[in-house]
N, C-alpha and C positions, 0 to 999 in steps of 0.2 A: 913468372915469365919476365924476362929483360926487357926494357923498354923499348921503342921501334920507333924510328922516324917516321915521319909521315910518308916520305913517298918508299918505303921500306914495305915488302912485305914481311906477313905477319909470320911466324913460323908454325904455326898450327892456325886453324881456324875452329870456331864451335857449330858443332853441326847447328841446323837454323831449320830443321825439322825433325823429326821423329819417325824411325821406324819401328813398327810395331813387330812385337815380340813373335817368335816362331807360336805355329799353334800346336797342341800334342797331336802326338800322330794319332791314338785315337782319345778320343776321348770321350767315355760311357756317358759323362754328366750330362750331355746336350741331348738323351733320351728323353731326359725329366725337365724339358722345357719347351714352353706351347712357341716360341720363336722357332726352334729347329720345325717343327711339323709345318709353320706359317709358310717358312721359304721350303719346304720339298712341296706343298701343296702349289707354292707362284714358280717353282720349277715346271708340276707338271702341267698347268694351265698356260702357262709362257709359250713351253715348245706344243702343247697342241694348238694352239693360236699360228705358230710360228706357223707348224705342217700347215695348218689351212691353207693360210695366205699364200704358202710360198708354192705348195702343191696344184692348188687352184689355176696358180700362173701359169707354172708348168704346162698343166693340161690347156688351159686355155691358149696359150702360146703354139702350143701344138697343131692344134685344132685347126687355128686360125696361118698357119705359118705362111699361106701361100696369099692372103690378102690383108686383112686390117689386123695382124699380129699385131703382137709388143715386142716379139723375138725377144734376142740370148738379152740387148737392152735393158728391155723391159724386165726380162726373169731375173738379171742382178740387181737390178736396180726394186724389185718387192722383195729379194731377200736381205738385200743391205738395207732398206729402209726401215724391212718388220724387225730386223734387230733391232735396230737403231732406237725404234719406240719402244723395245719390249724390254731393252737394256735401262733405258731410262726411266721407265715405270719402275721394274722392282730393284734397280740395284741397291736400293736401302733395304728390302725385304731378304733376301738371298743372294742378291751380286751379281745376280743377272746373267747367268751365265748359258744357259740354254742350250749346253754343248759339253755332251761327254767329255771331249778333248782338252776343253778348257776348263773344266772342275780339275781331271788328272794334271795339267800343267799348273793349278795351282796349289795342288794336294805336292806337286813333286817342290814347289818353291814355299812348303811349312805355311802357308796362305791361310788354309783348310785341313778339317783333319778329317781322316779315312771314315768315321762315321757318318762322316757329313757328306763326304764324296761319294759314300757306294749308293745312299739313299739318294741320294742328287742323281743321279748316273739310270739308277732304278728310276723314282721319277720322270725324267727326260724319256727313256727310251718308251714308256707307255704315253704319255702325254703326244711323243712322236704318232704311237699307233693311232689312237684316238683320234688326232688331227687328217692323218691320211685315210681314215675311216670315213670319216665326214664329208671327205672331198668325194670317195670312191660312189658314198650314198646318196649324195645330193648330184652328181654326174658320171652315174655307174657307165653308159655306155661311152663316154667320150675318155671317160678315167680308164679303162680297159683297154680303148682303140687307140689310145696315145701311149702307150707305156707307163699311163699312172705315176711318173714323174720320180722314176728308180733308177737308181745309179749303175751305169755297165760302163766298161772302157769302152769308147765306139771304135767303130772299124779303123782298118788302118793306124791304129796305135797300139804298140806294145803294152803289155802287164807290166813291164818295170816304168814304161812312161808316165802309164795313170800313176803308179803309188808316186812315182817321184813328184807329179800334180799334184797328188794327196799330200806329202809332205810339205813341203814347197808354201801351199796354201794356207793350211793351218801353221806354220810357221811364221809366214806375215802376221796371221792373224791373231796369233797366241801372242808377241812381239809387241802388236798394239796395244793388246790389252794390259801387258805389264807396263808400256811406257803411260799408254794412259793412264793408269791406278796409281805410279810410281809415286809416293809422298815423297820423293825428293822434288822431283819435276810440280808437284803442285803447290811446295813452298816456295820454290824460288821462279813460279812462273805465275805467283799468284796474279800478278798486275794483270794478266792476259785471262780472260775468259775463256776456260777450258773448261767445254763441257764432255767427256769421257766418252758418251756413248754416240756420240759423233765420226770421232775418229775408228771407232769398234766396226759402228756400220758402212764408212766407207769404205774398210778394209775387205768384208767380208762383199760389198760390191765389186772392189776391181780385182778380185781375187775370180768371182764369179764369170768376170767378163774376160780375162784370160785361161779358165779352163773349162768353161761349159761345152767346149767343144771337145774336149777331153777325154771328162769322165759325168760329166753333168753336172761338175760339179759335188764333191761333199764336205768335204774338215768340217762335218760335224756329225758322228758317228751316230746320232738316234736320227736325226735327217733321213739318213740311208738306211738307214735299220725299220723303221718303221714305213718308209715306202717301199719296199723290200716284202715284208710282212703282207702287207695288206694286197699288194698287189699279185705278191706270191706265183710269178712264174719262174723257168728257169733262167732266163738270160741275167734278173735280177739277184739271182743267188750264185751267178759261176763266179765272180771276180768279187765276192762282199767281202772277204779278208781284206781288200785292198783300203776300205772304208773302213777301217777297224785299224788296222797296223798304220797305214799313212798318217791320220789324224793323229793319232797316239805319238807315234815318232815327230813329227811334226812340231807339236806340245811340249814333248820331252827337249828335243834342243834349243827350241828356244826359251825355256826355262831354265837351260845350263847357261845361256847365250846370255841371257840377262841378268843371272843371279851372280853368274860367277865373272865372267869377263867385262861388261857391264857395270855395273855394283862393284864387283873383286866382294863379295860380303866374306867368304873365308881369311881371305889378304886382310879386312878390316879388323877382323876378329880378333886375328893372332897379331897385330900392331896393338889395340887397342888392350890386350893380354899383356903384353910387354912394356907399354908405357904407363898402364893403369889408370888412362884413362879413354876417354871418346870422340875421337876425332873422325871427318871424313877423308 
């Protein structure tokens, strides 16, 4: 490379972090390892923890709605906090992800491979039931006379309004997660104290406190699934597509939104094809 003046810039720079390699799409070897079982086991302990806390709120919030509640408040503020802690406990074990939606959005950006994903997904959605279980048995009567803490569009809002909530939300939320995790952002922001699961939980906060009003609240597909389940009446099962395809959509763009526009990693690829070597 030609030599450059000082106040010249440079004409390539060298990347000053590492992005780690695509992982296979599937891949059988991670059956024959006690870490793949470690993190599907702090999957499904995470989200039964998660159901408790966040379920309990719920109902309690209900209960209480007409004098010493915590209201909508207080209910985002124990589901963006039990992330918060639950993210930061295991993300060295399994990444913390605690959320269907966000395995699939990182299964679609080569993150995670399909093995890892369906059993993660598996995990989560039982872990979900279990958690809502424990709420229903330790306040069977109040868990029944409140809704048991299940996701329905409420009155006066359309079914394209919930999913577009649905989308909408996990889209923030899926967004954070990739800026938070991004190793470019954490090389060149080293000097700043960024702790990751910070921003994760605040997300899944204000996300809560613009749509509880909504749809209750879900972008996080075992959430809804396993309060669903356990509470098992109908008004919780007429609109659960919506908890399923919105999260899912949701994950899916904004995995397009950061991978490719973002990032450009296809645009990097094919320059870095062409000049043979690596540049950002």
């Amino acid at each position: 490379m030609e030599k450059i003046g000082i106040c010249e810039e440079p004409k390539f720079r060298s990347k000053d972090y590492i992005d780690p390699p695509a992982v296979p799409f599937v891949d059988a070897s991670e059956l024959r390892k006690w870490s793949f079982y470690r993190a599907i086991i702090t999957e499904f302990i995470s989200t039964l923890l998660f159901l408790y806390i966040a379920i309990g709120t719920v109902v309690g919030a209900s209960r209480n709605a007409d004098c010493a509640g915590v209201g909508i408040l207080g209910i985002a503020w124990a589901f963006g906090g039990m992330i918060f802690v639950l993210v930061y406990c295991t993300a060295g074990i399994s990444g913390g992800h605690i959320n269907p939606a966000v395995t699939f959005g990182l299964l679609l950006a080569r993150k995670i491979s399909l093995t890892r994903s369906l059993a993660y997904m598996v995990a989560q959605c039982l872990g979900a039931i279990c958690g809502a279980g424990l709420v229903k048995e330790f306040q069977h009567s109040f868990y029944m006379d409140h809704g048991g803490g299940a996701n329905a569009v409420a009155p006066g809002y359309s079914t394209g309004t919930g999913l577009a909530a649905e989308i909408i939300g996990t889209f923030v939320l899926m967004f954070t997660v990739f800026s938070a995790t991004d190793p470019k952002r954490k090389a060149r922001d080293s000097h700043v104290p960024v702790l990751a699961p910070l921003p994760i939980g605040f997300a899944v906060f204000v996300v809560h406190c613009a749509t509880i009003p909504i749809t209750g609240t879900g972008i996080n597909p075992a959430r809804s699934f396993g309060a669903a389940v356990i509470f098992n009446r109908s008004k919780s099962w007429d609109d659960h597509w919506i908890f399923w395809v919105g999260p899912f959509l949701g994950a899916a763009l904004a995995a397009a939104y950061h991978q490719y526009i973002l990032r450009a990693n296809p645009i990097k690829s094919m320059r870095s094809f062409g000049n043979g070597s690596n540049h950002t």
